[in-house]
N, C-alpha and C positions, 0 to 999 in steps of 0.2 A: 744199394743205391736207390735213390728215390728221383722219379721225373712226375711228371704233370700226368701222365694217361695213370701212371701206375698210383697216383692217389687221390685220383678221381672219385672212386664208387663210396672212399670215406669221408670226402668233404663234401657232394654231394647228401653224404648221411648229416652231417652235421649240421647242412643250411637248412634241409627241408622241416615243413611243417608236420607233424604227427598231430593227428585228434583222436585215434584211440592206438588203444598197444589187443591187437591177437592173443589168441590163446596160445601162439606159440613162440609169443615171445614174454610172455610170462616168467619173470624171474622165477628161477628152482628154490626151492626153499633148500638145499642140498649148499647150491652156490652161496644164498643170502649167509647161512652157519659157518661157509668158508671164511667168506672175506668178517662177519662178523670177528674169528678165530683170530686171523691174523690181524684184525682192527686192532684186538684188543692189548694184544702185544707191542703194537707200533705206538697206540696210544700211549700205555705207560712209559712207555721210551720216551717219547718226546715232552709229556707231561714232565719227567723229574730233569728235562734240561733247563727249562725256566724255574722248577722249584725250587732248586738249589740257590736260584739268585738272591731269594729272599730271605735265607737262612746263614747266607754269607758271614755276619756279623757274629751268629754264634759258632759257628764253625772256626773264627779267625781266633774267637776268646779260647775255645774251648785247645785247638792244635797249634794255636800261639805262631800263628802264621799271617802275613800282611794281603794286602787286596791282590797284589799282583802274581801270588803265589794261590789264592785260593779261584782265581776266577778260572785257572786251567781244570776244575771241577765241571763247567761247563763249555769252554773251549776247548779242550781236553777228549773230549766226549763226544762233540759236535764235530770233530777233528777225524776221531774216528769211525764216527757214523759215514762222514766222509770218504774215509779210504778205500771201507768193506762195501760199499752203496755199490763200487764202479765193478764189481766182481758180480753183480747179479745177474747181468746179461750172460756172462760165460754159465754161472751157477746154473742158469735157468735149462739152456742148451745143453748141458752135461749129467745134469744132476736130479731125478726125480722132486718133483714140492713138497712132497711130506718129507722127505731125507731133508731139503734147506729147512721148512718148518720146523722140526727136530732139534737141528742144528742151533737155529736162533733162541726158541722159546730154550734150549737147555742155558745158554750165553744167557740169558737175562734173568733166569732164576737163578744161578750162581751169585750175577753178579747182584740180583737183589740178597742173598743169604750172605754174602761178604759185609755188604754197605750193613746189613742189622747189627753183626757181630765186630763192627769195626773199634782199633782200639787206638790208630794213630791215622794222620794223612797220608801216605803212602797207600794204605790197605783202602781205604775209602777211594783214592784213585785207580786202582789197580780194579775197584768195582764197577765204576764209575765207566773206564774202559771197555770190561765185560760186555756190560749194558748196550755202550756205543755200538761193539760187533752183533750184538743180538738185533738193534732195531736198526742196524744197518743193512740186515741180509730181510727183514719182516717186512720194512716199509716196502720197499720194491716187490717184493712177493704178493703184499695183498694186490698193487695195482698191477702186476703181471694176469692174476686171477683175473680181476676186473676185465680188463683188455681182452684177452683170450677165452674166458667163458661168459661174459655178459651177454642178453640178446641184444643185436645190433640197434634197436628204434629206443633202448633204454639203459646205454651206454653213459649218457649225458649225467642223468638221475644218479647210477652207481661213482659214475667217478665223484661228483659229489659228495657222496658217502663218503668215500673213500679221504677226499683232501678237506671234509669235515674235522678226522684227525689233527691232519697236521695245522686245520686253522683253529681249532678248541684247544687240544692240547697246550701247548705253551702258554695260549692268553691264560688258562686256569691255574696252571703251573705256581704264577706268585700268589693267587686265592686259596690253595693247597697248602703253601708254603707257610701262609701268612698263619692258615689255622690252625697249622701242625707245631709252628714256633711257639703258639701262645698256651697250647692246651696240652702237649704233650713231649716228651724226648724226641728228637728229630732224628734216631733211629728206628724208632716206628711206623714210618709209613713206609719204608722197607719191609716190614712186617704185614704190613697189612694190605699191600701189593702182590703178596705173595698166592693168596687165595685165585686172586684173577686171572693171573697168568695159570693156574692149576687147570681154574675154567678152559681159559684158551687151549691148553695143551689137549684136553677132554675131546672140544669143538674141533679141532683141527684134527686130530687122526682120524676123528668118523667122518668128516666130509670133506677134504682136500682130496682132491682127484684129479688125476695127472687126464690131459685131453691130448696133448701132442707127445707125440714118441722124443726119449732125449737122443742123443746124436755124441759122437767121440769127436767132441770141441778138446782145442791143447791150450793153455795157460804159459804164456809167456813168461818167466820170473823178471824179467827187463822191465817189461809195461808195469809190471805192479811195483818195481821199484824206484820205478821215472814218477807214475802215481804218488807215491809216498813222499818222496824226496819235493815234487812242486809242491804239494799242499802244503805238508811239514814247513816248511819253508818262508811258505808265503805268509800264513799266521803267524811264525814268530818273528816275521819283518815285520809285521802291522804291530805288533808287542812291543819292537825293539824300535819304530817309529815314535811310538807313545812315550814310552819310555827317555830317548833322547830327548823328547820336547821339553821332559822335567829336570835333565840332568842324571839319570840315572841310568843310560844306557849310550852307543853307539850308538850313531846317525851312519858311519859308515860301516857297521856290522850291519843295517838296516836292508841299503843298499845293496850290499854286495849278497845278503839272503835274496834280494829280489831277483838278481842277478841267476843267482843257481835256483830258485822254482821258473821263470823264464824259461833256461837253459832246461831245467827238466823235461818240461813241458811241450815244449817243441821237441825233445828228441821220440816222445811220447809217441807225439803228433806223426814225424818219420816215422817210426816201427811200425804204428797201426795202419801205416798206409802202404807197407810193405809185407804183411803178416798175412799169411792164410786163413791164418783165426785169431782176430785180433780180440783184445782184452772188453772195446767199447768199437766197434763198426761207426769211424767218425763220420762215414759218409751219408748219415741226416744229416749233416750240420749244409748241404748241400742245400739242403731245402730252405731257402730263404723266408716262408712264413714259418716253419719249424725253429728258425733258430733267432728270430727276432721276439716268438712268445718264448723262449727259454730265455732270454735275458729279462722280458717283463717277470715271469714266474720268479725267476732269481731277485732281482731287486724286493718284489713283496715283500719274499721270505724275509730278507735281510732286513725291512725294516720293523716287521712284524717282531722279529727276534732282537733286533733292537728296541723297542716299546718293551719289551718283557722286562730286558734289562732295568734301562734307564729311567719307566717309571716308580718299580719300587724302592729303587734305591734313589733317587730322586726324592723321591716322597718322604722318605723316611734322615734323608741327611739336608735335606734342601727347605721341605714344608712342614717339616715335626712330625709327620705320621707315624702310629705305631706300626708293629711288622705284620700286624691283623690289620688296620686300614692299609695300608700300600697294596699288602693284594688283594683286599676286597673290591677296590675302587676299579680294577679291572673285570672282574668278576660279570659287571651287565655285559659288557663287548665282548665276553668268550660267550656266555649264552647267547647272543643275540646271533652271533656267529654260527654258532653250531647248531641255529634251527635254519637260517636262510642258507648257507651252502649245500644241502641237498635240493632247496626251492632253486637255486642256482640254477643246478643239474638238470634239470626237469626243464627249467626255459630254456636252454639250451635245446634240447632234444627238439619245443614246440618251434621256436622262433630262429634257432642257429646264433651263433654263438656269437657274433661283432654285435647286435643292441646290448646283451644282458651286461657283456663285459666291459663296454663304454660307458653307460649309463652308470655300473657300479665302480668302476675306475672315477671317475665324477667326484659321485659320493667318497670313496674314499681321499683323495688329493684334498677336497673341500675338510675332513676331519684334520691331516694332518696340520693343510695350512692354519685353521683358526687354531691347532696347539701351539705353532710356533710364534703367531702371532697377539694373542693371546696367555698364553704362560709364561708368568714371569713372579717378580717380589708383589708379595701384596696376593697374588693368586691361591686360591684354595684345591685341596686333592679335588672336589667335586668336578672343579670346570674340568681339570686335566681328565678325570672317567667319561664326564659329556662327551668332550673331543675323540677321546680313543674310541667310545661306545660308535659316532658316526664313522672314525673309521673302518673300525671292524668290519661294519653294517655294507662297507665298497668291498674291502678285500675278502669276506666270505663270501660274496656274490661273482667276485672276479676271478678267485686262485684258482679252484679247479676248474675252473671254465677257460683260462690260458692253459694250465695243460692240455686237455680233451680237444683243444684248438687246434694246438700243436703237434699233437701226434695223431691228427688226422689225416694232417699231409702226408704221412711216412706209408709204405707199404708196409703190409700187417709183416712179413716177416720182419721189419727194423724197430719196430713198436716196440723190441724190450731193450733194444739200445738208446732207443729216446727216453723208454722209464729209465733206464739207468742214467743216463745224461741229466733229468729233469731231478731226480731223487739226488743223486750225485751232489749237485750244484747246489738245491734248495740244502742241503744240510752243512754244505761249506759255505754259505750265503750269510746262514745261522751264527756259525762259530765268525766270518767276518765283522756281521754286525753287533754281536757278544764284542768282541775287542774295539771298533770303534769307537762304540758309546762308553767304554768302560776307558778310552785315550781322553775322549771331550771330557767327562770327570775329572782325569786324575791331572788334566792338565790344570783346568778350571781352578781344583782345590792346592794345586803347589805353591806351597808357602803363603795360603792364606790363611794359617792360626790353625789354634788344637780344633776337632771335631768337638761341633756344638758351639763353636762361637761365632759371633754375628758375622765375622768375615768368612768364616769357612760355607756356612748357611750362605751368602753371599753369593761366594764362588759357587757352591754347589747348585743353585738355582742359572747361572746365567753358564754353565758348561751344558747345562740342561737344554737351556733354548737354544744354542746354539746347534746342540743334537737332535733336537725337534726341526730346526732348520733345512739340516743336512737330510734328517728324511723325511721330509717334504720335499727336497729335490731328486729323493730317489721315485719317490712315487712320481713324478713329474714327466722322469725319464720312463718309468714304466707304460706308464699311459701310451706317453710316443710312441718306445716300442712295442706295441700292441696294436695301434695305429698302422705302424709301419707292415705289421707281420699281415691286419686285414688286407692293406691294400696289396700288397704281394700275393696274398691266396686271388685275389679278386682277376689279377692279372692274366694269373697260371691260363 
């Protein structure tokens, strides 16, 4: 449990001003090769969730499969990056880092050797999967490092590093995609991932090093299938939502899915509050600036993963682009992203965390609205890259600086319950906004004519805006609560 005295000494870290860092709080170069190790792991994960968006097309000719069969490629994935994420806090408590390290990086070299040698859709998902469990148990692991061996004045800077991943990754994702469809087999970058992750596994046995003793934590098998059963659930009501709209599915199978992830989810809720050692210690969610920055972190995510979506295939069915322009056009906002979110980090540390994150909350709400407001018929890829480049330029400034917020509040023993709550969600956030924008589509394009004709190009531009709409209101709400979670730290 967390109260006001007991997460004092780390939000007092968080507001104060630093003008130099000690020699002893000098990052170890020992740590930097850690978290580089499992960067690099987490990175590829989340890279081939949006790359796969933009290979869709060929994927759909080549295994003679339709959109709403191949998009579980990456909802699919994100699903299960989801399940295995909420298992890191027990992991952590139980189980030595190099044994989880091990564990994951072998899960994602599988599943990249499955996805090279694949021969039908089955085996491609069943990799696809793999992948999910490997950078399910990575991502939580690098920021567990972070959190528990960073020095405390340069905490900010690292966690930065660290949600540089998950803000470069995906925007890159369709620019990978784009140049991998036009220039080569698109079971080649399977291959050619494979070297990195060798790296990783190299970097990671010589410098992951365990700093707290683990403990005989027990594993509920209920919590993990109350787990499985809400998530599971909840995605294929957002599916089976879509789906109704066009005619092709229940409205009340929808329903009544929301019903049993609800129903899951609460029983979840009881067990972990009657458990000794429960699966996620919900008792952060107590801390009201902790759980108002996890609903901003969430929303980003989602819309961030939604942009991954909905530009390239917007682009490419909506404004003529090829599957190399759709994801080049994102290509400036993953760079521009992945040099300011360690700059993030570092103002944080100097200035505390409510300016950097308002200021870039700002900017980013300002990129969304002139996308929705501004892209439409008649609009070119360029403006839609302008708009996403400003908003990148908020949400690499803002994400990891809502979490490092957030789990300030916590007392350091619940830190790896809040990483796993924060990691949890942002990857279920993912797979939500993956199916939303791919419903605004598929609704958009129902029965407006074969692909490629003017009404279908029609349809596909104006489900577009409408999806630009929708997250511009997520970011809107983010800000709020962000808003909400300072003035509650401020209170304590």
């Amino acid at each position: 449990m967390t109260d006001a005295a007991s997460a004092t000494p780390d939000i007092e870290h968080i507001e104060r001003s630093t003008t130099g860092t000690p020699d002893e709080e000098r990052i170890p170069r020992r740590l930097l090769l850690a978290i580089l190790a499992t960067g690099i792991m987490a990175f590829i994960g989340i890279l081939t969730e949006t790359l796969m968006n933009v290979l869709f097309p060929e994927l759909m000719a080549e295994f003679h499969i339709g959109t709403s069969t191949v998009q579980w490629l990456t909802t699919g994935y994100l699903l299960v990056v989801a399940l295995v994420t909420p298992l890191s806090s027990y992991l952590k408590r139980r189980v030595p880092l190099r044994t989880i390290f091990l564990i994951a990086i072998g899960l994602c070299i599988a599943g990249c050797l499955i996805a090279a040698c694949t021969i039908n859709f089955p085996m491609l998902l069943v990799a696809r999967i793999l992948q999910g469990a490997g950078t399910g148990m990575a991502l939580p692991l690098m920021f567990n490092i972070i959190l528990e061996q960073s020095p405390r004045s340069r905490i900010g800077t690292l966690m930065g590093v660290g949600n540089m991943v998950c803000a470069a990754a995906p925007a890159l994702g369709p620019t990978v995609g784009g140049i991998v469809g036009t220039t080569m087999p698109w079971r080649w970058i399977f291959v050619i991932l494979l070297p990195f992750l060798l790296i990783a596994l190299v970097l990671g046995l010589r410098n992951i090093t365990q700093m707290s003793p683990t403990v005989d934590a027990h594993l509920n098998p209920l919590h993990v299938l109350c787990v499985i059963v809400g998530f599971v659930s909840f995605i294929v009501a957002l599916d089976q939502f879509g789906a109704a709209m066009v005619g092709t599915g229940s409205m009340t199978a929808a329903v009544a899915l929301l019903a049993v992830a609800a129903a899951a989810m609460t029983a979840f809720g009881w067990l972990s509050k009657r458990s000794f050692s429960p699966l996620v210690r919900l008792g952060v969610l107590r801390s009201v600036p902790f759980r108002w920055h996890l609903l901003a972190y969430v929303l980003l995510q989602m819309v961030t993963i939604g942009f991954g979506y909905m530009i390239p295939n917007s682009a490419q069915l909506g404004f003529g682009a090829s599957a190399l322009v759709a994801g080049v056009i994102v290509l400036p906002g993953a760079l521009i992203g992945a040099v300011v979110a360690p700059i993030s980090g570092s103002l944080l540390d100097r200035f505390g965390a409510f300016r950097p994150v308002t200021i870039a909350m700002t900017v980013a709400l300002l990129g969304t609205a002139l996308m929705a407001l501004l892209v439409g018929p008649g609009s070119t890829v360029t403006l839609i890259g302008a708009c996403y480049l400003m908003y990148m330029v908020g949400f690499s400034m803002s994400f990891a600086n809502t979490m490092t917020s957030g789990l300030s509040h916590l007392d350091p023993a619940l830190k790896a319950d809040g990483n796993a709550l924060f990691s949890t969600f942002q990857q279920l956030s993912g797979a939500v906004g993956t199916t939303v924008m791919s419903v605004f589509l598929s609704v958009a394009q129902a029965g407006a004519g074969e692909r490629g004709s003017d009404g279908f190009v029609a349809a596909t531009q104006q489900g577009a805006h409408w999806g630009y709409v929708a997250l511009t209101a997520c970011v809107a709400c983010a800000f709020l609560a962000n808003l909400r979670a300072f003035a509650a730290g401020r209170v304590r």
